[in-house]
LORO-182878 format. One record per atom (N, C-alpha, C): x, y, z; residue number from 1; atom name. Coordinates in Angstrom, 3 decimals, padded with zeros to 6 digits, m for minus. Layout:
X Y Z NUM CA .
...
END
This chain:
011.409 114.141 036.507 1 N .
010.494 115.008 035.771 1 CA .
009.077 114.861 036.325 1 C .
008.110 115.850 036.240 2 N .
006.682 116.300 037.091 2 CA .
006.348 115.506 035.916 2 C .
005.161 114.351 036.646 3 N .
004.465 113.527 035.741 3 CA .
003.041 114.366 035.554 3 C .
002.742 114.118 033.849 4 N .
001.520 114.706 033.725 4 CA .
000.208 114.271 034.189 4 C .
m000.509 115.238 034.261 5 N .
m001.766 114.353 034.531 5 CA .
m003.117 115.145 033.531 5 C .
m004.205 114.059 033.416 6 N .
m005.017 114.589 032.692 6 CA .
m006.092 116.349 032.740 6 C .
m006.485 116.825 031.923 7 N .
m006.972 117.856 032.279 7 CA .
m007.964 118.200 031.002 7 C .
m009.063 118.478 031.321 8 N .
m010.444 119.105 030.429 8 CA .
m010.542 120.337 030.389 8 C .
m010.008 121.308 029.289 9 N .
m009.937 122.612 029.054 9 CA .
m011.650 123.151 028.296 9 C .
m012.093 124.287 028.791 10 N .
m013.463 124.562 028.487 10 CA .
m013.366 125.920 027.703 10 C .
m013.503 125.272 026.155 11 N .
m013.268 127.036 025.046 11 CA .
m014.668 127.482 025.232 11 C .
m014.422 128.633 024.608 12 N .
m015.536 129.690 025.064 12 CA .
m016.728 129.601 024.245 12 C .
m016.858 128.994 023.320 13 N .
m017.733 128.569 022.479 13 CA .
m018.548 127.449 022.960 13 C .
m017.654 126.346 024.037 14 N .
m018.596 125.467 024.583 14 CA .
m017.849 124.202 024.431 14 C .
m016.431 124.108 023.400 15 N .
m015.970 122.584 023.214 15 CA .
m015.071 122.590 024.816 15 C .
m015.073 121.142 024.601 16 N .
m013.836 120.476 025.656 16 CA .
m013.161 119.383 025.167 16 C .
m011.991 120.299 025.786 17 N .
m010.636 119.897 025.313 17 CA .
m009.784 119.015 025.833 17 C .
m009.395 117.665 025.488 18 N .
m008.503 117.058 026.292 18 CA .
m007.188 117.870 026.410 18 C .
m006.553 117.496 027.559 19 N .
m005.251 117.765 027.645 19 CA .
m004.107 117.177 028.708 19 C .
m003.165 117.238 027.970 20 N .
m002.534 116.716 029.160 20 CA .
m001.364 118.339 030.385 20 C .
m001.482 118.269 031.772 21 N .
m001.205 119.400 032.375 21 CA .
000.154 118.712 033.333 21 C .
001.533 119.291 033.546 22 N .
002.544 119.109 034.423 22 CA .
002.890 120.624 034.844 22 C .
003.178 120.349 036.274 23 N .
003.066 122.016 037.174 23 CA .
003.848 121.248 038.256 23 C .
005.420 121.497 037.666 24 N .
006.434 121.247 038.945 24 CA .
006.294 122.550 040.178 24 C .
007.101 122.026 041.531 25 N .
006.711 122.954 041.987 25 CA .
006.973 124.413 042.222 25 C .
007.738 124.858 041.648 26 N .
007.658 126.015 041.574 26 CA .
008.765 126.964 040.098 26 C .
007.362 126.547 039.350 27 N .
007.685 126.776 038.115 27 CA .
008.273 128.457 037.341 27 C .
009.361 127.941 036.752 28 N .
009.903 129.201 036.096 28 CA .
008.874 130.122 035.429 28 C .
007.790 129.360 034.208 29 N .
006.895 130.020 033.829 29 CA .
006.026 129.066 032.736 29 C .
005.461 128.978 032.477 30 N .
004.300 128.056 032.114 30 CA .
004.213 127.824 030.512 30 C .
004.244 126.869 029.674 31 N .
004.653 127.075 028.228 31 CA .
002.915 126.170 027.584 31 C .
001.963 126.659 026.701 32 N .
001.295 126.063 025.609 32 CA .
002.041 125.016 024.352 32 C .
001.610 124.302 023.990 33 N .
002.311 123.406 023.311 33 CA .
001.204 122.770 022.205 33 C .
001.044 123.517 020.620 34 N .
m000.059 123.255 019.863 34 CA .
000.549 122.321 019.019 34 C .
m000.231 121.090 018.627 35 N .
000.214 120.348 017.959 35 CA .
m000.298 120.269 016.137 35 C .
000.249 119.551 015.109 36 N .
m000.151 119.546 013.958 36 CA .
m001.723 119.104 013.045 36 C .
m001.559 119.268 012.128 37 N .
m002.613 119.216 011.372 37 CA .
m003.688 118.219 011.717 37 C .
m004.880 118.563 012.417 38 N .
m005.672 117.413 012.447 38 CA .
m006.253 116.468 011.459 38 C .
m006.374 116.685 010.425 39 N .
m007.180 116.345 009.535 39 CA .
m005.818 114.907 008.782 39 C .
m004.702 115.493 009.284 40 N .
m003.604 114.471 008.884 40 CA .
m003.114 113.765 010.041 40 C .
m003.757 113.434 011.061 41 N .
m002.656 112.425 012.021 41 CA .
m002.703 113.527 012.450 41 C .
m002.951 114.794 013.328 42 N .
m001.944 115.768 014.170 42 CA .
m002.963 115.390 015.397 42 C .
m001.981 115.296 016.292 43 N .
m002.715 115.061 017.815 43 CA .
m001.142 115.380 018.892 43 C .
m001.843 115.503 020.605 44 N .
m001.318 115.625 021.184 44 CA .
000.039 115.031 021.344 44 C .
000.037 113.480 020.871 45 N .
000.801 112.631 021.052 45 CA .
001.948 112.800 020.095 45 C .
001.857 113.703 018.948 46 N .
002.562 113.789 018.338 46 CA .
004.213 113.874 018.606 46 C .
005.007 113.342 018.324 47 N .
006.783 113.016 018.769 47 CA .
006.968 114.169 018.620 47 C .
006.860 114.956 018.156 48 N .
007.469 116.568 017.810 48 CA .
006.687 117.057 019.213 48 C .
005.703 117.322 019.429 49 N .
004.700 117.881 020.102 49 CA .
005.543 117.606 022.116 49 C .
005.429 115.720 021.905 50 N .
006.298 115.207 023.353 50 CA .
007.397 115.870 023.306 50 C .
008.266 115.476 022.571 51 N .
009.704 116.018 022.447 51 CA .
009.783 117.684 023.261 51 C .
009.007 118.740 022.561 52 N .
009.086 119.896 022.910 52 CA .
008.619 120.088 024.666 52 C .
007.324 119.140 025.026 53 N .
007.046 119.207 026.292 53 CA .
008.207 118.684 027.128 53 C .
008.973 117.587 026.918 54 N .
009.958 117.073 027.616 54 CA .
011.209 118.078 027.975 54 C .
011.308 118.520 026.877 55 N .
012.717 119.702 027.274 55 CA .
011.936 120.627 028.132 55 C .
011.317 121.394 027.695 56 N .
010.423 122.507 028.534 56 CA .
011.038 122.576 029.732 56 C .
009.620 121.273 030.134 57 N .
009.399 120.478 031.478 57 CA .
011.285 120.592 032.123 57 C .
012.274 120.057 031.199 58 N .
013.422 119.741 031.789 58 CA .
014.374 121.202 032.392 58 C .
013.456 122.320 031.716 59 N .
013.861 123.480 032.231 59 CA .
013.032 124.346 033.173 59 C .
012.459 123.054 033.598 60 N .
011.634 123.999 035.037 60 CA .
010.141 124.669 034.903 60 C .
009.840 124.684 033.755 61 N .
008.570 125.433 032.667 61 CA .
007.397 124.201 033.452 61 C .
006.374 124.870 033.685 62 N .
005.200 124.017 033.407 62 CA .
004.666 123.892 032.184 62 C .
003.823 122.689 032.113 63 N .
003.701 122.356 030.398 63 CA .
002.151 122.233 030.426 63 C .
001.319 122.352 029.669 64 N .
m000.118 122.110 028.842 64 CA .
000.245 121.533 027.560 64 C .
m000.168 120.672 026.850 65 N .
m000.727 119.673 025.498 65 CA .
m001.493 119.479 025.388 65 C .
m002.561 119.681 024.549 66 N .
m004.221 119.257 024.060 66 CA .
m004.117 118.918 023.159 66 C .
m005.599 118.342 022.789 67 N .
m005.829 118.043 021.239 67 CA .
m006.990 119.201 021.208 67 C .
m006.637 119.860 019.637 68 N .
m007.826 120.921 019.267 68 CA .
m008.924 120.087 019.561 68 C .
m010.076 120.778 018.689 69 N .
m011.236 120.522 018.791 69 CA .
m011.306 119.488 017.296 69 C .
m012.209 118.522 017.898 70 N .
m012.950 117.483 017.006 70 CA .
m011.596 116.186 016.342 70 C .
m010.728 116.295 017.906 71 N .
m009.272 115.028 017.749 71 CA .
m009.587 114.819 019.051 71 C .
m009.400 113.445 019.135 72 N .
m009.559 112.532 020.252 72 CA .
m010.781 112.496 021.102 72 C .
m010.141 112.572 022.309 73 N .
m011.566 113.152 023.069 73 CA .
m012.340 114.534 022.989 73 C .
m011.105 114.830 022.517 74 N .
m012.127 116.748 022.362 74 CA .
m013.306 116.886 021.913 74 C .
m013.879 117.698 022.041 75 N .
m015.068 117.868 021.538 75 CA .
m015.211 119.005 020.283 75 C .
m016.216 118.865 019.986 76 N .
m016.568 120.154 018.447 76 CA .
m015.699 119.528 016.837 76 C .
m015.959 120.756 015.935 77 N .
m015.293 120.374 015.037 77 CA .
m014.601 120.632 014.559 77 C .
m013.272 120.348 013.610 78 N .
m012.589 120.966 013.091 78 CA .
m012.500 122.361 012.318 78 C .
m011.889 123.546 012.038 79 N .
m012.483 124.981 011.944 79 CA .
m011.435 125.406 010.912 79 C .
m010.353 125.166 010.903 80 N .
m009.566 125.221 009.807 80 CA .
m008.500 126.402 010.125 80 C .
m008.279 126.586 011.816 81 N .
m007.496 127.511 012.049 81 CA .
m008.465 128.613 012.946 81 C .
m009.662 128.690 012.904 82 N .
m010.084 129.546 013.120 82 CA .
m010.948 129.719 014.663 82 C .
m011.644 128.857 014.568 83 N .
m012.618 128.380 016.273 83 CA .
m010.808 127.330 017.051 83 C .
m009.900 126.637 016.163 84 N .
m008.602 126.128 016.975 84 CA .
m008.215 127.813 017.992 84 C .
m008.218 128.451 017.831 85 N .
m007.802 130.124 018.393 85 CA .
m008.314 130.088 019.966 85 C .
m009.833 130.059 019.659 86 N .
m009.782 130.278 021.110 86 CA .
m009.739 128.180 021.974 86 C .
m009.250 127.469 020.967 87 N .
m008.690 126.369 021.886 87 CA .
m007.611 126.464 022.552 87 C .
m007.119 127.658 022.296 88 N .
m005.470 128.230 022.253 88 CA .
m005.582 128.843 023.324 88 C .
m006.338 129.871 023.451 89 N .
m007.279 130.761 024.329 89 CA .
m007.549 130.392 025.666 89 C .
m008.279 129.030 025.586 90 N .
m008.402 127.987 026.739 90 CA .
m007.525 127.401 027.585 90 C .
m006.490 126.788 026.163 91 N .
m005.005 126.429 027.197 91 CA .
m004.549 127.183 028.006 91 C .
m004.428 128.382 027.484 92 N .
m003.162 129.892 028.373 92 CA .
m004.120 130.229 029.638 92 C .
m005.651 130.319 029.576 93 N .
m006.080 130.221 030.665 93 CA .
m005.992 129.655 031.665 93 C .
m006.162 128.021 031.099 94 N .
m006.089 127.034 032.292 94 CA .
m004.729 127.317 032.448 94 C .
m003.573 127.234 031.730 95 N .
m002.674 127.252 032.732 95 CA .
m002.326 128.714 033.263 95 C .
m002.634 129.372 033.241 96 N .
m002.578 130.484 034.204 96 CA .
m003.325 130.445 035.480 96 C .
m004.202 129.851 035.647 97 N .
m005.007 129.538 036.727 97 CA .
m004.501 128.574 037.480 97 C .
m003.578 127.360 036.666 98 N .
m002.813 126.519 037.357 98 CA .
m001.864 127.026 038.211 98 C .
m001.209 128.333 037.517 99 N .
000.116 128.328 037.693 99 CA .
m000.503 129.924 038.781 99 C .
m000.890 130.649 038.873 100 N .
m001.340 131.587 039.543 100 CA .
m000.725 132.786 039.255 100 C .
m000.469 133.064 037.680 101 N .
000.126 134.433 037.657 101 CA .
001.213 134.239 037.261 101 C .
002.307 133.063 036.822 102 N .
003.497 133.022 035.902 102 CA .
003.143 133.195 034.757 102 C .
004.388 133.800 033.935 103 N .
004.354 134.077 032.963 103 CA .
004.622 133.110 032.004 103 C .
003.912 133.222 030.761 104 N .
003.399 131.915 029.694 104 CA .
003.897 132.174 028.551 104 C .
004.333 130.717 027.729 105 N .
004.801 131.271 026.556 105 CA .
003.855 130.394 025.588 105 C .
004.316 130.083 024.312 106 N .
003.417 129.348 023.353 106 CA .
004.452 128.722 022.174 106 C .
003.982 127.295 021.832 107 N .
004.986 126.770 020.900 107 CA .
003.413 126.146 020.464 107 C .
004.132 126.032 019.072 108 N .
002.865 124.790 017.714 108 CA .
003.861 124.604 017.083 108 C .
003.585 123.621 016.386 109 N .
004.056 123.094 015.293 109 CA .
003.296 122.684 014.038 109 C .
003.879 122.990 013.193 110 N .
003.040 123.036 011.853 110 CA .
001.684 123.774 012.134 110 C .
000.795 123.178 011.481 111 N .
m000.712 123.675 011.449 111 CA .
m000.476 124.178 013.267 111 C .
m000.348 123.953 014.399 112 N .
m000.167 124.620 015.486 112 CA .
000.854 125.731 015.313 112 C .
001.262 125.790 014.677 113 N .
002.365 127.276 014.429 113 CA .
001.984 127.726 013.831 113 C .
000.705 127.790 013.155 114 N .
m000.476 129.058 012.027 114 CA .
m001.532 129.358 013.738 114 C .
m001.621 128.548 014.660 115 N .
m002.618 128.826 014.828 115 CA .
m001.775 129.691 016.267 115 C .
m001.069 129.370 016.735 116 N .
m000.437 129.706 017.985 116 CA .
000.272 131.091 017.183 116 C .
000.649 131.617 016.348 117 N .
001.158 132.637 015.735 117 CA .
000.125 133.597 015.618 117 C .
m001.022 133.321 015.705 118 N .
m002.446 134.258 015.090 118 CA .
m003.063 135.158 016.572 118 C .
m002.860 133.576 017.816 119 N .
m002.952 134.085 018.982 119 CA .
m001.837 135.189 019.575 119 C .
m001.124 135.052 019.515 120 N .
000.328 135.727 020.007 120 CA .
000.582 137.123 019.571 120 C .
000.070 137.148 018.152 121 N .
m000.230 138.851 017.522 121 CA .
m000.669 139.398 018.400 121 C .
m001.812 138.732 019.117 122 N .
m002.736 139.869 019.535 122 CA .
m002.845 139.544 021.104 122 C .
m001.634 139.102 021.639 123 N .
m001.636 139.215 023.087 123 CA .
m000.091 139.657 023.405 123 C .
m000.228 140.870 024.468 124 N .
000.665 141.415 025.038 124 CA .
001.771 140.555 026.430 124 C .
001.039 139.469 026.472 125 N .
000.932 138.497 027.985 125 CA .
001.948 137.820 027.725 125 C .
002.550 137.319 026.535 126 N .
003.454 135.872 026.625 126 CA .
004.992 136.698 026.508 126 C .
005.695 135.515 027.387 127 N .
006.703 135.453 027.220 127 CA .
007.389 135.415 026.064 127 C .
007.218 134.515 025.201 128 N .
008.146 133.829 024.248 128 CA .
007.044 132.976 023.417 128 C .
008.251 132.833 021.763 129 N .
006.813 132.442 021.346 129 CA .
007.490 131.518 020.103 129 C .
007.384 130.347 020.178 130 N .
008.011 129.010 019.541 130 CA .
007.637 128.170 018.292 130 C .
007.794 128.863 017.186 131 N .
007.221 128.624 015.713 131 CA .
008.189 127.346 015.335 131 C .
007.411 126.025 014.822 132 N .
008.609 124.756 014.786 132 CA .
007.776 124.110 013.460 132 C .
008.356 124.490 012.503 133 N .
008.331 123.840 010.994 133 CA .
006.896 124.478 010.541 133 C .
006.768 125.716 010.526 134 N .
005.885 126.280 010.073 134 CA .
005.307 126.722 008.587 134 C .
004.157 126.107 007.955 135 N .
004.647 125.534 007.026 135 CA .
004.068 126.749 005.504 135 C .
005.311 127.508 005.856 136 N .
004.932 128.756 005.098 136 CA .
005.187 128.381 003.225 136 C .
005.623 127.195 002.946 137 N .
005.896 126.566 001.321 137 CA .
004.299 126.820 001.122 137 C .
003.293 126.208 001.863 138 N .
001.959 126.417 001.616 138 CA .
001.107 127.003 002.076 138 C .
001.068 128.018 003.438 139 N .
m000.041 129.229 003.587 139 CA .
000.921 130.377 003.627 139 C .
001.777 130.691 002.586 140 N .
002.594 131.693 002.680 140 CA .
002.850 132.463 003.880 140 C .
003.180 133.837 003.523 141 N .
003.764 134.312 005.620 141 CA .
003.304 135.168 005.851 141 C .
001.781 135.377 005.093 142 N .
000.605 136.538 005.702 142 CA .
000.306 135.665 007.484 142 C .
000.179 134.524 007.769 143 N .
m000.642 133.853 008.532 143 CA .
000.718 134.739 010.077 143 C .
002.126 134.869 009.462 144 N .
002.729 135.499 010.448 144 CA .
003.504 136.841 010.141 144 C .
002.724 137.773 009.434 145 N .
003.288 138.751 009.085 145 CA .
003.080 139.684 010.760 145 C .
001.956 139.510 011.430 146 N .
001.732 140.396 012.372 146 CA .
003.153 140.085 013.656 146 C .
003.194 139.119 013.235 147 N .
004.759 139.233 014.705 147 CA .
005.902 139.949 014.101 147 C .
005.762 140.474 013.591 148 N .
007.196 141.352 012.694 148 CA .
007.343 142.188 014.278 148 C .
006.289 142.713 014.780 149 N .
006.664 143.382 016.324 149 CA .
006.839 142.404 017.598 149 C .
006.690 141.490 017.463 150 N .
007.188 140.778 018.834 150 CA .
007.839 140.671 019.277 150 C .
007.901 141.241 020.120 151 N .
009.313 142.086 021.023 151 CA .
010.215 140.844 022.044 151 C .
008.994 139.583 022.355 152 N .
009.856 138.694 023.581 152 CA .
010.131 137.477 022.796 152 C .
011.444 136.866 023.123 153 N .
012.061 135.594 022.358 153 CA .
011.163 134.982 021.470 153 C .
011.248 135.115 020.307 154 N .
010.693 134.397 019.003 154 CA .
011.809 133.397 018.510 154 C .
011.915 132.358 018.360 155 N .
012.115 131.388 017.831 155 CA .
011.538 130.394 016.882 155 C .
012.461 130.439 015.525 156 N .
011.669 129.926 013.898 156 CA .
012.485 128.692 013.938 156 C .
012.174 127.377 014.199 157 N .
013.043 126.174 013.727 157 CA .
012.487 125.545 012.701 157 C .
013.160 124.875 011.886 158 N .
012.536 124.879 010.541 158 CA .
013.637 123.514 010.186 158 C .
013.519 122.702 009.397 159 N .
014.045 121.090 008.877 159 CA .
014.711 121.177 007.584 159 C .
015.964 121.268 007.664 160 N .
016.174 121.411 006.453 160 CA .
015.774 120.820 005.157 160 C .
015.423 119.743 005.147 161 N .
014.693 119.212 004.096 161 CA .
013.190 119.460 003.960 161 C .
012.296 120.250 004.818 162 N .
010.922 120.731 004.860 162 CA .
010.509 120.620 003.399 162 C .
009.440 119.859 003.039 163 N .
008.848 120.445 001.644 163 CA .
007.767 121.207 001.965 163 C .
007.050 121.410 003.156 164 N .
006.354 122.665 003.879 164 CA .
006.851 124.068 004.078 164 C .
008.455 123.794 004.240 165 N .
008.732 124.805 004.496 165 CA .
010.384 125.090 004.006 165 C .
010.625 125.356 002.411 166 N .
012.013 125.118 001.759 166 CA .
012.460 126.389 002.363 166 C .
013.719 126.018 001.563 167 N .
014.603 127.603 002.340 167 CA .
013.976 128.476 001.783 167 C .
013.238 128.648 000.912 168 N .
013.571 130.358 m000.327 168 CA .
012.485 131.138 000.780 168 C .
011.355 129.959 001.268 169 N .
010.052 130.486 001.787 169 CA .
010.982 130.677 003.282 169 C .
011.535 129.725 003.903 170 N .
012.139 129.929 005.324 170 CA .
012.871 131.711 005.158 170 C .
013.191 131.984 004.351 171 N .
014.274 132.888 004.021 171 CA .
013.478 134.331 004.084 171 C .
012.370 134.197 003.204 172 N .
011.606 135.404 003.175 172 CA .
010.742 135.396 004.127 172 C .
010.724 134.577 005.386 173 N .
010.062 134.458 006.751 173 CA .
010.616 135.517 007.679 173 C .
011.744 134.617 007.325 174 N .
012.730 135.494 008.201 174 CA .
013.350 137.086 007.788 174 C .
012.929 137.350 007.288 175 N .
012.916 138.806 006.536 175 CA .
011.751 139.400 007.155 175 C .
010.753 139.044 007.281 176 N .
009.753 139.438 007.670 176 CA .
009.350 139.250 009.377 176 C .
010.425 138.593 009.894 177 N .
010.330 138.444 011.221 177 CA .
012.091 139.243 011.817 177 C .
012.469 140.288 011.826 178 N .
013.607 140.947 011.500 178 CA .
013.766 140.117 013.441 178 C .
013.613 139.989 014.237 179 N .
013.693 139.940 015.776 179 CA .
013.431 138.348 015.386 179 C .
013.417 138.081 015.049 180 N .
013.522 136.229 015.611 180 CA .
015.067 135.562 015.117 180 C .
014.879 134.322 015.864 181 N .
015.951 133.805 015.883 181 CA .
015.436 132.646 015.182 181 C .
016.218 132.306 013.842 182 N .
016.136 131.095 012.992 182 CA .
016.805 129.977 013.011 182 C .
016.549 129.269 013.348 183 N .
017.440 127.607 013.112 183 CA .
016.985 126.529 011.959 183 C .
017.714 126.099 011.765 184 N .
017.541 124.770 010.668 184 CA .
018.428 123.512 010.955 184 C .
017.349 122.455 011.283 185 N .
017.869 121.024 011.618 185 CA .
018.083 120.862 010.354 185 C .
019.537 120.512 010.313 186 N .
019.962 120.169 008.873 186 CA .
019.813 118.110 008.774 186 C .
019.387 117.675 007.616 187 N .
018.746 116.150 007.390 187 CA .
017.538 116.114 007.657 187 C .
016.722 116.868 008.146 188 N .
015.309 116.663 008.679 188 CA .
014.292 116.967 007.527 188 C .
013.270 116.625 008.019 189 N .
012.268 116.542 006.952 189 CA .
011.149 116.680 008.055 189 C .
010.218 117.331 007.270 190 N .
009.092 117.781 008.176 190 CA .
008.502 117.210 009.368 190 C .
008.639 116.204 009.673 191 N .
008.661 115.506 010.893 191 CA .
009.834 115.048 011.781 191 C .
010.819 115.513 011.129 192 N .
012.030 115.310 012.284 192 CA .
012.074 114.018 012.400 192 C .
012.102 113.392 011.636 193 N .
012.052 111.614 011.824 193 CA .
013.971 111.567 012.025 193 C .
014.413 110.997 013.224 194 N .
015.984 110.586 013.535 194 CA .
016.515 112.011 014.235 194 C .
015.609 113.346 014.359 195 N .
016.593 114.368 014.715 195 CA .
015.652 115.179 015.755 195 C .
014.959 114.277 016.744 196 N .
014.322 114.806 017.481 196 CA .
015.184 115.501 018.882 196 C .
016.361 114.571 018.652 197 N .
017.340 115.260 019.428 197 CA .
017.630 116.706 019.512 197 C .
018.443 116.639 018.134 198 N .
018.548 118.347 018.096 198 CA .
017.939 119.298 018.131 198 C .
016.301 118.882 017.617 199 N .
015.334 119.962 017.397 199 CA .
015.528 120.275 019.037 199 C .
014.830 119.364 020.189 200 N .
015.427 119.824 020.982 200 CA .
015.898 120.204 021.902 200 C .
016.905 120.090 021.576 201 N .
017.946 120.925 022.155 201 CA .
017.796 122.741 021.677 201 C .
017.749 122.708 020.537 202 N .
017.553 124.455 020.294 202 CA .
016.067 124.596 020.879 202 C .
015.056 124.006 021.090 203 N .
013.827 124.336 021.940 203 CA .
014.107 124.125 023.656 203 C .
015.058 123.724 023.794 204 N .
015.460 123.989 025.300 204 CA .
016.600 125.123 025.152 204 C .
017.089 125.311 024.626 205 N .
018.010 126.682 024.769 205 CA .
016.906 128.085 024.441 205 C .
015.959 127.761 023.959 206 N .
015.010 128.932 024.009 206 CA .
014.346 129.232 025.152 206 C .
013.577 127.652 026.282 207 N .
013.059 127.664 026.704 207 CA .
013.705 128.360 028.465 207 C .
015.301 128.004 027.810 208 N .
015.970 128.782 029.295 208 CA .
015.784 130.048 029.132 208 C .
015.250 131.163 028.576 209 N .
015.339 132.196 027.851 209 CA .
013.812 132.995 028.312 209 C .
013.244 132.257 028.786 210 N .
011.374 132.673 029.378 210 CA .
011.348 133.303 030.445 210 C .
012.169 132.752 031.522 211 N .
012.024 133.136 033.317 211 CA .
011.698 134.413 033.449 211 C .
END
């Protein structure tokens, strides 16, 4: 596997962004990777966050991981979803510039799956687009009503035990996302604690699905 190496992403507002960047050589197509709630523990390093870069990576994808703004080294402050956008903004750049014109997709998780969902409405550019325990029990599913049209591989994985995200709310997600494809790690609980395996595995069967 292409070992990562460090990288300073520059949002348009002025923060900088740690990140970590892998660009095998001649990559299928280039994947964003937003991680969870800052204000709770959410950072790059997050096991959900690795996990998803590792499969990627294992399907040929180049990978980007940052920390938003105002976690770790990053710079600026926390925004509540809103200035995180164009941190989002920054990633797909740099790696498009890495990658010279492959095509890019986008995965978050939790609080990164409100914010990577908001970007993706309103860009015509990505491949595929990787919503993982999104936590619609509590910002209901206005935050992803606009992908009801997203036409390229959408993928909803969701924990069966989520108290972020129970079935009734998973259920009326998916009603509202008529084109995506839903999964549920059954035993899991919002962090996938013991079932990082399976998660994935269904995030590498998506990720063969980008080229």
């Amino acid at each position: 596997m292409i070992t990562e190496r460090a990288a300073t992403l520059a949002a348009a507002d002025g923060a900088d962004l740690d990140a970590r960047l892998a660009v095998p050589p001649a990559p299928r197509a280039g994947i964003v990777v937003c991680h969870p709630h800052p204000l709770y523990g959410g950072d790059m390093d997050n096991p959900v966050v690795v996990r998803v870069q590792e499969v990627c990576a294992a399907q040929g994808l180049a990978t980007l991981r940052f920390n938003f703004r105002g976690v770790g080294r990053s710079t600026g402050v926390h925004d509540g979803g809103r200035a995180e956008q164009a941190d989002v903004e920054a990633a797909l750049d740099h790696l498009a510039a890495a990658l010279g014109g492959a095509t890019l997709a986008l995965a978050g998780y939790s609080f990164g799956a409100i914010v990577a969902a908001a970007v993706a409405a309103r860009r015509g550019d990505l491949a595929g687009l990787a919503l993982i325990a999104p936590p619609v029990g509590r910002s209901g599913e206005a935050p992803f009503a606009a992908l009801a049209t997203f036409a390229r591989p959408l993928l909803v994985v969701a924990a069966g035990e989520d108290e972020y995200c129970p079935r009734p709310a998973l259920e009326a997600l998916a009603r509202r996302l008529p084109g995506a494809e839903v999964r549920v790690v059954d035993g899991a609980g919002h962090f996938f604690f013991g079932k990082l395996f399976p998660l994935g595995e269904i995030v590498s069967a998506w990720a063969a699905r980008l080229a």
